[in-house]
N, C-alpha and C positions, 0 to 999 in steps of 0.2 A: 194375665198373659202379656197385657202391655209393659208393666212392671218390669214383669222379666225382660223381656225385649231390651227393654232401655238399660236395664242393671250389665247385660250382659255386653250391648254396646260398651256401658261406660267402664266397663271391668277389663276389656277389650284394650280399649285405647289408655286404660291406665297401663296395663301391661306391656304394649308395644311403647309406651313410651318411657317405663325405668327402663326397658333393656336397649332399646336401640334398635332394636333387631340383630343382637349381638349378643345375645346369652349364651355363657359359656359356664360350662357344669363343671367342675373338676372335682376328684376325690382321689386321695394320694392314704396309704397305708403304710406305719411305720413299725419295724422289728426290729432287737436287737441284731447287732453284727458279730462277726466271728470273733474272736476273741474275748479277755475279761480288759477290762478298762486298769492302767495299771498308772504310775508316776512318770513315764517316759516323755510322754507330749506327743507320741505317735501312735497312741491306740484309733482302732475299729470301731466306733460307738452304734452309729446307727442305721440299718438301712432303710428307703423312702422307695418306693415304687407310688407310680402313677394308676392307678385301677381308672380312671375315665375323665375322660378331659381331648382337648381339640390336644394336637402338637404344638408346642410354644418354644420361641425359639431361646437357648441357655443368653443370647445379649439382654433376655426382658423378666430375665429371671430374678429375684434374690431369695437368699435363705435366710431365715434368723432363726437361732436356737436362743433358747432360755433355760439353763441346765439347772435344776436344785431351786428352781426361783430366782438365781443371778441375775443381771441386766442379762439384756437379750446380747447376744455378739452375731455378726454378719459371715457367712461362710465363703470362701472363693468357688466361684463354678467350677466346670469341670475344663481342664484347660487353660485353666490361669494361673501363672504364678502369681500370687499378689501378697499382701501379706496379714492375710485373714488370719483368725485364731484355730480357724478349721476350714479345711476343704473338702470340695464334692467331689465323687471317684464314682464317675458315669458307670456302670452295666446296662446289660440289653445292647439295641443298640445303637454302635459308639460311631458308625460311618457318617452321622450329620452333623448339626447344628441344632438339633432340635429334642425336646424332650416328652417323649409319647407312649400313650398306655403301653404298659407292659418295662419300660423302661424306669431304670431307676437309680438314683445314688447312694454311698457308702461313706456317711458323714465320718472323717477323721480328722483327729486332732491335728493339726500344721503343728507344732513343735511347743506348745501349751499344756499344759496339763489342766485340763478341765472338769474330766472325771475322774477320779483317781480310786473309784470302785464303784457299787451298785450309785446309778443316779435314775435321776427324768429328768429326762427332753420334751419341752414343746418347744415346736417347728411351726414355725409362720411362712409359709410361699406365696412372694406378692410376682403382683406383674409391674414392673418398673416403668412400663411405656404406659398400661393404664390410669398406673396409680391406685391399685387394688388390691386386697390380700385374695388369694383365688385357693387358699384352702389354711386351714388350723389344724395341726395332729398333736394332740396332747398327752400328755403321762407316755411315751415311751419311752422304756428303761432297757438300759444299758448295763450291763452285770457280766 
């Protein structure tokens, strides 16, 4: 009984001390988008929905895709003109700053031709202010 005691103490303050007190769970789900993926550099590829996680704001966000195995490329938020190889086309909803379950983006090519028929995507979403990746979605195919 003592045993336990202590194990659960010391299991305790291991815990509270990786998270901070700041654990934050997120789980993001990916589907193909409308369209088929074609040579123009402005197809539909993917869409991403949030299924659970706090709101985090699109400034602490980034996206990385890695299409086919390719190096990974960086996407622009939603809102940006920049000159990413793809950008993000917010749905849900678009009245904030901020990206929350049930909300989600519509990865498109920026003027690149990236898939130019059936591929995979894996998507990496970090948080830029933590310095963390806060979800992985792999194998989603675009066709």
């Amino acid at each position: 009984v003592v045993l336990a005691g202590v194990l659960y103490v010391w299991a305790s303050s291991l815990a509270e001390g990786n998270t901070d007190g700041n654990l934050a769970l997120y789980a993001f789900s990916g589907e193909d988008a409308q369209g088929s993926p074609g040579a123009d550099g402005t197809d539909n590829l993917i869409m991403l929905t949030m299924d659970q996680g706090s709101d985090i704001n699109w400034a602490a966000v980034s996206v990385k895709l890695t299409i086919d195995g390719a190096a990974p490329v960086t996407c622009d938020n939603p809102g940006v003109e920049g000159t990413g190889v793809c950008a993000l086309v917010e749905f849900g909803n678009t009245d904030d700053q901020l990206w929350s379950v049930g909300d989600g983006v519509t990865v498109v090519e920026n003027g690149q031709n990236l898939c130019g028929g059936s591929c995979s995507i894996d998507v990496t979403i970090t948080d830029t202010r933590e310095g963390t990746t806060i979800d992985r979605t792999n194998g989603v195919v675009a066709e």
